[in-house]
KEKE-3310 file (N, C-alpha, C; in steps of 0.2 Angstrom, whole numbers, plus 5000, padded with zeros to 4 digits):
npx = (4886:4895:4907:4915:4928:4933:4946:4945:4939:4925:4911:4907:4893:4890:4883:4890:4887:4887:4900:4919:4926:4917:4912:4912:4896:4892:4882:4872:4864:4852:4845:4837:4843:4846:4859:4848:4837:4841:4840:4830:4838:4851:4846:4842:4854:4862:4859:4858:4874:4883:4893:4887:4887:4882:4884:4881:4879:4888:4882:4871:4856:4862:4877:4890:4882:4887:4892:4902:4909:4899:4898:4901:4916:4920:4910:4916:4929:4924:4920:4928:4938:4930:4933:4944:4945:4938:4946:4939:4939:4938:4924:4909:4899:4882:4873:4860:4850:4856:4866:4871:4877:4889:4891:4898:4908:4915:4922:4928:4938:4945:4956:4966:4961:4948:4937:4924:4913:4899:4885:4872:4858:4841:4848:4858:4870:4872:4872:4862:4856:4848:4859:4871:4876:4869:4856:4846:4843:4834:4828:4837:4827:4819:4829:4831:4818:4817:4826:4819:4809:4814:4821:4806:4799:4804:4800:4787:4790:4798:4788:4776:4785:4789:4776:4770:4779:4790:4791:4779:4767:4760:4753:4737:4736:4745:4750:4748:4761:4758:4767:4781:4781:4782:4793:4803:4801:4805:4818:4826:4822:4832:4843:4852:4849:4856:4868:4859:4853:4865:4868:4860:4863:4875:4872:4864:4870:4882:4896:4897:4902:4916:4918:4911:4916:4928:4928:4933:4926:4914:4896:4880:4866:4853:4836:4818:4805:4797:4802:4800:4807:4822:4823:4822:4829:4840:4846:4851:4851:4858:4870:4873:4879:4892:4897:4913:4907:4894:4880:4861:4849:4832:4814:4799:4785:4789:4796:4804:4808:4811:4816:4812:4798:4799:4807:4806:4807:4816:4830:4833:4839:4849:4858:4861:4867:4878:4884:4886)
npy = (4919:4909:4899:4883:4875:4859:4846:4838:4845:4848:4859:4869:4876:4886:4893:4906:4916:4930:4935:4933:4931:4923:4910:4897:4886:4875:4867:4852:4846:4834:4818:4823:4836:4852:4867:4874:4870:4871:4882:4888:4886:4894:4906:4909:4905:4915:4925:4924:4926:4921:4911:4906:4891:4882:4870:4864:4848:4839:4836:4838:4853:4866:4868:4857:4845:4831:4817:4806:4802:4802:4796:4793:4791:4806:4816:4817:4823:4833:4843:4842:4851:4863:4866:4868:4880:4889:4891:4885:4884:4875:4873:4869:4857:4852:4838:4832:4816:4810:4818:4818:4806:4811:4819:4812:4805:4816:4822:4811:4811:4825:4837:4843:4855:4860:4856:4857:4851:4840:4835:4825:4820:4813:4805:4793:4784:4770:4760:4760:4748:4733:4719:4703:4708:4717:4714:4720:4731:4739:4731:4728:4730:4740:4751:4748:4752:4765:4767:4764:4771:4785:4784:4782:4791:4804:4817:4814:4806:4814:4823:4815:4810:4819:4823:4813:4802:4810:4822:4816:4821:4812:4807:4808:4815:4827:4842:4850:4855:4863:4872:4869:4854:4861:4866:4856:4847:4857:4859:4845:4843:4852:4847:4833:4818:4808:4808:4809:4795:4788:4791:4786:4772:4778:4783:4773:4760:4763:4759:4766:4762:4763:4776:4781:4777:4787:4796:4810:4822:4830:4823:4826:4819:4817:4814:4810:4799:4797:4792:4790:4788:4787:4774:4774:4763:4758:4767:4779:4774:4763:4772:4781:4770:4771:4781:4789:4802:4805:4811:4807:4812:4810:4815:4815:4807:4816:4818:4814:4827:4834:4845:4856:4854:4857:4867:4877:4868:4860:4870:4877:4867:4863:4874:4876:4865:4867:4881:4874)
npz = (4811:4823:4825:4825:4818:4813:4818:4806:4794:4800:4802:4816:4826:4838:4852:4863:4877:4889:4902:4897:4909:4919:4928:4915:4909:4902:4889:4882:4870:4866:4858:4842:4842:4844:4851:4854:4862:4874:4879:4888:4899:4897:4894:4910:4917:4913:4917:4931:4931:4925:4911:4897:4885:4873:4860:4844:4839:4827:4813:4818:4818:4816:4813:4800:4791:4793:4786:4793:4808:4816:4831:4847:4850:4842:4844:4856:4855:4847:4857:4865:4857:4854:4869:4869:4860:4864:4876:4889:4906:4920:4919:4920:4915:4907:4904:4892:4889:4874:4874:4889:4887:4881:4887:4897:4891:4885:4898:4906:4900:4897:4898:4911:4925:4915:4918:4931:4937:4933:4925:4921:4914:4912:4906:4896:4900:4908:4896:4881:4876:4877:4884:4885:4894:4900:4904:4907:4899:4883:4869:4855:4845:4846:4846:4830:4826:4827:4820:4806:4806:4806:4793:4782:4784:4792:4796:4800:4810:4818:4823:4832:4841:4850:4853:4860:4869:4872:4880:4887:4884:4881:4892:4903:4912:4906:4902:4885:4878:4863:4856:4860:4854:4840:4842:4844:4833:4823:4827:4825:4812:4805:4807:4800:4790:4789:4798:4808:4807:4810:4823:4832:4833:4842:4854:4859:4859:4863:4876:4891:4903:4907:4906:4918:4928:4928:4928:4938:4943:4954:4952:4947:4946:4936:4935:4928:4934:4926:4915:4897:4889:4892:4900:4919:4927:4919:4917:4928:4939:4938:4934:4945:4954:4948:4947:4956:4964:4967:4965:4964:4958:4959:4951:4954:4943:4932:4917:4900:4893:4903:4906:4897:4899:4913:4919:4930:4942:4937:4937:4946:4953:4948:4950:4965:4961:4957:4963:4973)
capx = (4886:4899:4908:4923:4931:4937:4954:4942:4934:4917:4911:4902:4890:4891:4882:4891:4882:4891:4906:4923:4928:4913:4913:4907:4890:4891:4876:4876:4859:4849:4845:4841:4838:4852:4859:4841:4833:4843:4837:4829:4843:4857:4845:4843:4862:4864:4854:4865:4880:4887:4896:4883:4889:4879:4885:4876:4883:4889:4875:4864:4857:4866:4883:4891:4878:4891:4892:4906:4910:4895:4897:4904:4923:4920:4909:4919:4934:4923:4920:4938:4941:4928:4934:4954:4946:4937:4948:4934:4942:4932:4918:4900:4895:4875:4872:4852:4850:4860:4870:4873:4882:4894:4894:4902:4912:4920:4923:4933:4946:4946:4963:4965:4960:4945:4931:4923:4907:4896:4879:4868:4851:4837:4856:4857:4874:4881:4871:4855:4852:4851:4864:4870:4880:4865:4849:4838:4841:4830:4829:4838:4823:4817:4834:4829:4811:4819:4830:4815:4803:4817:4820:4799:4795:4808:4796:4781:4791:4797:4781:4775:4791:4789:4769:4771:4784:4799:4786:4773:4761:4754:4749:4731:4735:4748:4747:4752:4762:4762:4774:4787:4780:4785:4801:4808:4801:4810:4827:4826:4824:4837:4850:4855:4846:4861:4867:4854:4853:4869:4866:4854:4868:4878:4867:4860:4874:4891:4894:4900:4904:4922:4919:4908:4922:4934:4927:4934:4922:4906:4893:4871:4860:4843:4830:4812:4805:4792:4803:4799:4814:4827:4819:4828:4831:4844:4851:4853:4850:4865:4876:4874:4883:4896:4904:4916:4906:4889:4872:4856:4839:4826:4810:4793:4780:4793:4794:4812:4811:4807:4820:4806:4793:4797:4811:4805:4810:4826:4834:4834:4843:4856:4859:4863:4872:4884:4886:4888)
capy = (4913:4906:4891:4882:4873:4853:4845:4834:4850:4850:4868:4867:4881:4887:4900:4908:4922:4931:4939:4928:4931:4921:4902:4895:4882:4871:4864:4847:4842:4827:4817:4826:4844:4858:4870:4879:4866:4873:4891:4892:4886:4899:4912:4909:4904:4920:4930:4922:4927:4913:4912:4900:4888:4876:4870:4861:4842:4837:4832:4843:4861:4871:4862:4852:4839:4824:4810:4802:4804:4803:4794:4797:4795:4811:4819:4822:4826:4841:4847:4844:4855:4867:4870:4873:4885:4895:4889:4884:4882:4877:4874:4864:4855:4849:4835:4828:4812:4809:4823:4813:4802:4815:4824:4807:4801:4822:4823:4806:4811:4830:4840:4844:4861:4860:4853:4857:4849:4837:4834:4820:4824:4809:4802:4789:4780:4767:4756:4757:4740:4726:4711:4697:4712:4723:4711:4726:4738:4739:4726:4732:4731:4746:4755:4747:4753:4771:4769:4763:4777:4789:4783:4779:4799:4807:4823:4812:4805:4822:4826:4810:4810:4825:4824:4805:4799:4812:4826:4815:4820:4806:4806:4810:4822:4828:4850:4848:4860:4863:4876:4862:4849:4861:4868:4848:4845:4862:4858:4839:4844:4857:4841:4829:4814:4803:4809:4809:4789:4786:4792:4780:4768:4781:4786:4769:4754:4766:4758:4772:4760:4767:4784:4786:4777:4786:4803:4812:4828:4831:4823:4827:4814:4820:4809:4807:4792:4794:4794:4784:4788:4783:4770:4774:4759:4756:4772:4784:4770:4760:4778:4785:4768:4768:4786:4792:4808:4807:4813:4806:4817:4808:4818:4807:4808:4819:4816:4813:4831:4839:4854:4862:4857:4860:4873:4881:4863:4858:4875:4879:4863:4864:4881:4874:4858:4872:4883:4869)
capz = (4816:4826:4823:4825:4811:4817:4810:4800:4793:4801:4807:4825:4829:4845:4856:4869:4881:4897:4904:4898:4915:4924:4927:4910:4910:4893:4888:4879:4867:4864:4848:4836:4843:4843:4855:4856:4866:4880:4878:4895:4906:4896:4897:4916:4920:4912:4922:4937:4930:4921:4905:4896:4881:4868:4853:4840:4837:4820:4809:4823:4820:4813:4810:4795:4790:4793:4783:4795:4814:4821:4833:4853:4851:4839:4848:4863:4851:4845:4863:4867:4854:4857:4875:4867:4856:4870:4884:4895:4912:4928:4917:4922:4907:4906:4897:4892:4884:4872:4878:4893:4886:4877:4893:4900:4889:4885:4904:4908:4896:4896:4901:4921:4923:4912:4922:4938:4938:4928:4925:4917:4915:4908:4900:4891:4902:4906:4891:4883:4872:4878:4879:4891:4901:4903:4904:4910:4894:4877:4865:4848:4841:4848:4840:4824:4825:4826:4811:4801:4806:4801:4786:4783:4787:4797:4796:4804:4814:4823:4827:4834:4847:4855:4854:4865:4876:4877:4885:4893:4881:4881:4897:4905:4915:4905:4899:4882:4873:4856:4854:4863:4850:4834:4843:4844:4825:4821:4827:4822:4805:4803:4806:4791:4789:4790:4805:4815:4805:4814:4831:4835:4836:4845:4858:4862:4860:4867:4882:4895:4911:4913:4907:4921:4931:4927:4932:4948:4948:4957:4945:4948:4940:4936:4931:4929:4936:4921:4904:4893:4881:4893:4906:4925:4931:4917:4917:4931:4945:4937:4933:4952:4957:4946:4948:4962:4968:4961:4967:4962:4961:4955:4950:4954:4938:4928:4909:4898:4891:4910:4908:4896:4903:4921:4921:4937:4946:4935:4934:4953:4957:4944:4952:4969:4964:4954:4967:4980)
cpx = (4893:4901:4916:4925:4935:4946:4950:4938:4928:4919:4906:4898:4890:4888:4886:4890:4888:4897:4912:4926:4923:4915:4907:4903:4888:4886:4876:4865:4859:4848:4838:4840:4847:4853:4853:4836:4836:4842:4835:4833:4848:4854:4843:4849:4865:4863:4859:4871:4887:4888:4891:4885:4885:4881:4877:4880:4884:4885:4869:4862:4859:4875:4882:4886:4881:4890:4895:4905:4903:4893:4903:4912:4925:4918:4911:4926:4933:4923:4927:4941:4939:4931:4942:4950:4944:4939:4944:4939:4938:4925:4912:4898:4889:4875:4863:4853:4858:4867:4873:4879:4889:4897:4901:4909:4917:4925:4928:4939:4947:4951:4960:4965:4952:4938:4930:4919:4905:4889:4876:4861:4846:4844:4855:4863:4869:4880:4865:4854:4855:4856:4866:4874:4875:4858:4843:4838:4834:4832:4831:4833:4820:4820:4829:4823:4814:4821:4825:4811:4805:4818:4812:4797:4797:4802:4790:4784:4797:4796:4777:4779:4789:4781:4766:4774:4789:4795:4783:4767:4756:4750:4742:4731:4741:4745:4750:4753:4763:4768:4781:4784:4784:4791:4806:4807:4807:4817:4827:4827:4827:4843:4850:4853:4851:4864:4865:4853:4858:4870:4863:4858:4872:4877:4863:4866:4883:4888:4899:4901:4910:4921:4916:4912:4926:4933:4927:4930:4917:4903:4884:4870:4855:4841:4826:4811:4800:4794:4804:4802:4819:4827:4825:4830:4838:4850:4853:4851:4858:4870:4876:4879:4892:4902:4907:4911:4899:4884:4867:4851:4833:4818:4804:4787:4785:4795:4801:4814:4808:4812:4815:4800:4794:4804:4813:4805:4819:4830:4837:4840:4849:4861:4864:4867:4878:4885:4886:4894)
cpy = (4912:4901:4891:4878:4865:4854:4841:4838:4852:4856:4865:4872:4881:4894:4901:4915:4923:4933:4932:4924:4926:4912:4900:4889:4880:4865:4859:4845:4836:4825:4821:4831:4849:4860:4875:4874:4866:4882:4894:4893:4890:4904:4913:4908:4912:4924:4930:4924:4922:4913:4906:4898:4883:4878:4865:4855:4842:4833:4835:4852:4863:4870:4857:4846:4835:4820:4805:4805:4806:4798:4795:4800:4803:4817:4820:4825:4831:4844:4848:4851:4861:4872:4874:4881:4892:4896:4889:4881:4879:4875:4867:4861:4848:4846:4831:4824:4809:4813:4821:4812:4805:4818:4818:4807:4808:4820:4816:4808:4818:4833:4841:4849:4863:4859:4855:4853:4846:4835:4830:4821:4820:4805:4795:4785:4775:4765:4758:4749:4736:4719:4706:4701:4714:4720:4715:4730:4735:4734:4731:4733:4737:4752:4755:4750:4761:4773:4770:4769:4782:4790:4783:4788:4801:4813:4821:4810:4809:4826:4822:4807:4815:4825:4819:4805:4804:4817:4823:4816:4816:4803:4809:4815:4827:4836:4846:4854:4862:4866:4871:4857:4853:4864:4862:4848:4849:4860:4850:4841:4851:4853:4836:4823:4808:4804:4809:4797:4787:4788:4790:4777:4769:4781:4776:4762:4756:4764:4763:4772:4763:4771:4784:4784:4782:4794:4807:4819:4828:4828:4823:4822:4816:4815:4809:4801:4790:4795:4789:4782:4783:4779:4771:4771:4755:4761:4775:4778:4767:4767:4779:4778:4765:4775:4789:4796:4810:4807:4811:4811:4812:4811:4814:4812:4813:4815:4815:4820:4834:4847:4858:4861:4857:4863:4876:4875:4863:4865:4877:4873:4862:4870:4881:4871:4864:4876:4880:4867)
cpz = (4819:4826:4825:4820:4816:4814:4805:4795:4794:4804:4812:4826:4835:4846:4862:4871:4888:4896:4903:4904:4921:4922:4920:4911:4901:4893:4883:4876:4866:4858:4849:4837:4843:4850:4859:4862:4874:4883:4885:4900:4903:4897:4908:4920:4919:4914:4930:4937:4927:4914:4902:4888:4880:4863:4849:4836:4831:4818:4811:4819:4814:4811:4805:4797:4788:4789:4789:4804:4816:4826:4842:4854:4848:4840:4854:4861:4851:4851:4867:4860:4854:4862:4875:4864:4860:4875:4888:4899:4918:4927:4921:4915:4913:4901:4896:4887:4883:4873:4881:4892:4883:4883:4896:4896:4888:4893:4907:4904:4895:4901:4908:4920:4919:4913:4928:4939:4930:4929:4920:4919:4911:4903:4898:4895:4909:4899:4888:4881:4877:4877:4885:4896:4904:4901:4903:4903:4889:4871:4859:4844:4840:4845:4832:4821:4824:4818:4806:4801:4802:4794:4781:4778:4790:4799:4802:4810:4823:4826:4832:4842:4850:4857:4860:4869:4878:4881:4890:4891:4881:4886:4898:4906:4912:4903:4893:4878:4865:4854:4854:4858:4843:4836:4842:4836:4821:4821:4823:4813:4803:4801:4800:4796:4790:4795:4809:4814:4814:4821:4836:4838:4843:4854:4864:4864:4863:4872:4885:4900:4912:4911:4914:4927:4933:4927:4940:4949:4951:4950:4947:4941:4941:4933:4933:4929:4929:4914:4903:4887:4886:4900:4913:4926:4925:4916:4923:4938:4944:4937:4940:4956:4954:4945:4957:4966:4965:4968:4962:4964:4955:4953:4949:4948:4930:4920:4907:4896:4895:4911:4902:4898:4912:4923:4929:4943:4945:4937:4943:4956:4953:4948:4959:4968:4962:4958:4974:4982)
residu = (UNK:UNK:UNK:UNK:UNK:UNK:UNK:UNK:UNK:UNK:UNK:UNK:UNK:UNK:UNK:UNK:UNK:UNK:UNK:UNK:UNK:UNK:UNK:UNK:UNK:UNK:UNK:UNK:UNK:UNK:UNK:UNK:UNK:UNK:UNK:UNK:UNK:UNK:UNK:UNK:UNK:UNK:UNK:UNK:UNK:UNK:UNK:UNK:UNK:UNK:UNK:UNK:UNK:UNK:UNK:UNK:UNK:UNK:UNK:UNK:UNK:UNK:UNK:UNK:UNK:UNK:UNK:UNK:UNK:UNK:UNK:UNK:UNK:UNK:UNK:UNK:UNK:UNK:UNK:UNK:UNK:UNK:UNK:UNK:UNK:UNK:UNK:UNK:UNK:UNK:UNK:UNK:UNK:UNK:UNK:UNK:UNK:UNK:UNK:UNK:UNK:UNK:UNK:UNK:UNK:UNK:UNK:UNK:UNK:UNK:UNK:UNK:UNK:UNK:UNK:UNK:UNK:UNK:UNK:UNK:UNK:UNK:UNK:UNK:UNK:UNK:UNK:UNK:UNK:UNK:UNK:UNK:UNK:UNK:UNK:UNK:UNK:UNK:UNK:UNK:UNK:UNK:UNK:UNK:UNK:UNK:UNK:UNK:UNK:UNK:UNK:UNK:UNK:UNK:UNK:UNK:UNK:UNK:UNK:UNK:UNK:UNK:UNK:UNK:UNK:UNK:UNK:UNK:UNK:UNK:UNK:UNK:UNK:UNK:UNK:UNK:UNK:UNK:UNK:UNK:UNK:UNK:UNK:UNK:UNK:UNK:UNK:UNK:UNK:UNK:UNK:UNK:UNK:UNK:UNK:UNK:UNK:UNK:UNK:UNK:UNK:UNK:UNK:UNK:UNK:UNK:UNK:UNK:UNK:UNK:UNK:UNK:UNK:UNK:UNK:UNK:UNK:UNK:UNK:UNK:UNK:UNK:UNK:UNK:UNK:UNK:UNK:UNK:UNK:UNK:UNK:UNK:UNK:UNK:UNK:UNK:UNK:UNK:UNK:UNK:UNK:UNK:UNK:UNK:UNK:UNK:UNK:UNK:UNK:UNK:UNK:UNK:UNK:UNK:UNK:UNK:UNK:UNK:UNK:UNK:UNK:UNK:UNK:UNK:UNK:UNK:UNK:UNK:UNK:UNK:UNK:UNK:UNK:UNK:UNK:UNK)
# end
């Protein structure tokens, strides 16, 4: 396997696919899923000719099952360390979800030279929870209600998420896939149980107004108007007004986890903003 070794000692697993020499496309996971959860867009980028890049967060996958640092300042740490280790130059980093938010927060503080483009994708900025800043978000409870399930029955609780709201399963008219219900379960349980704990925090109360400030490249927002993990109107309605250079795409009826169930949408428009 591949991995990189932190300065804290965590090892990072990482896949990278493609020619050194091609612009590389770093792919950034959700809670609690690994760098496999992007399987479709590397083997497609890769097909394009793109050096394609996903790790597997700390606590995620295939990576040291964390006790400590799990949480955003650490995770853009690792990918700043990462992109020393590979020298990614020029790079495209995709972030989904909780991804997002790493993507952000990596990208505002990441050397010159090292970015070309950013992408958020169902993300998790500027805030989720609620509070007297952010009126619109999610009551803590909702967090809290995470924590408990996890701890409860992480296992049942695995299958349950991906079976409901992040696909859209739960819709009428929804297809519904199982293969994509035990591929989420699968990855979710390969990560440590205390990390994934602390990533709820991570994920939902980092607030990411001035990262996204504080970003000067191209940045695509993708969002389904129908996820019911990371509600629009507090996420990508609010992020498209708070970076320099940003583009909103909104996707009408589109689910939270819509890069596997509709590839043949997302993948095309990633393709363009990146060669735009």
């Amino acid at each position: 396997m591949s991995t990189i070794t932190t300065r804290d000692g965590t090892e990072i697993y990482y896949k990278d696919w493609g020619s050194k020499d091609a612009q590389p496309v770093v792919f950034h996971h959700g809670w609690p899923l690994s760098a496999d959860d992007w399987d479709n867009q590397m083997l497609f980028f890769l097909e394009q000719g793109y050096r394609v890049i996903a790790h597997d967060r700390r606590g995620h996958g295939r990576s040291t099952q964390t006790a400590t640092g799990n949480e955003m300042d650490t995770y853009a740490a690792d990918v700043a360390e990462l992109a020393e280790a590979l020298d990614l130059r020029n790079a495209v980093h995709i972030g989904h979800s909780t991804g997002g938010g790493e993507v952000a927060h990596y990208v505002a503080r990441a050397k010159p030279g090292r970015v070309a483009k950013a992408v958020l994708i169902g993300a998790v900025p500027p805030v989720m929870v609620k509070s007297e800043k952010n009126p619109g978000g999610l009551p803590i409870e909702v967090f809290d209600g995470f924590r408990a399930a996890l701890v409860a029955n992480r296992a049942q609780f695995y299958i349950d998420v991906p079976a409901g709201p992040f696909y859209g399963f739960n819709r009428p008219s929804a297809t519904v896939s199982q293969g994509a219900i035990n591929n989420w379960w699968r990855q979710g349980m390969m990560g440590g149980a205390k990390a994934h704990y602390d990533c709820i925090k991570a994920f939902s109360e980092t607030d990411f107004t001035e990262d996204l400030k504080a970003i000067d490249v191209p940045v695509l927002i993708m969002h389904g108007d129908d996820d019911q993990i990371v509600p629009i109107a507090d996420s990508a309605l609010l992020a498209a007004k708070l970076v320099k250079n940003g583009t909103l795409k909104i996707y009408e009826g589109l689910p939270h986890g819509m890069c596997t169930t509709h590839p043949d949408i997302i993948n095309p428009d990633l393709l363009a903003f990146i060669k735009g």
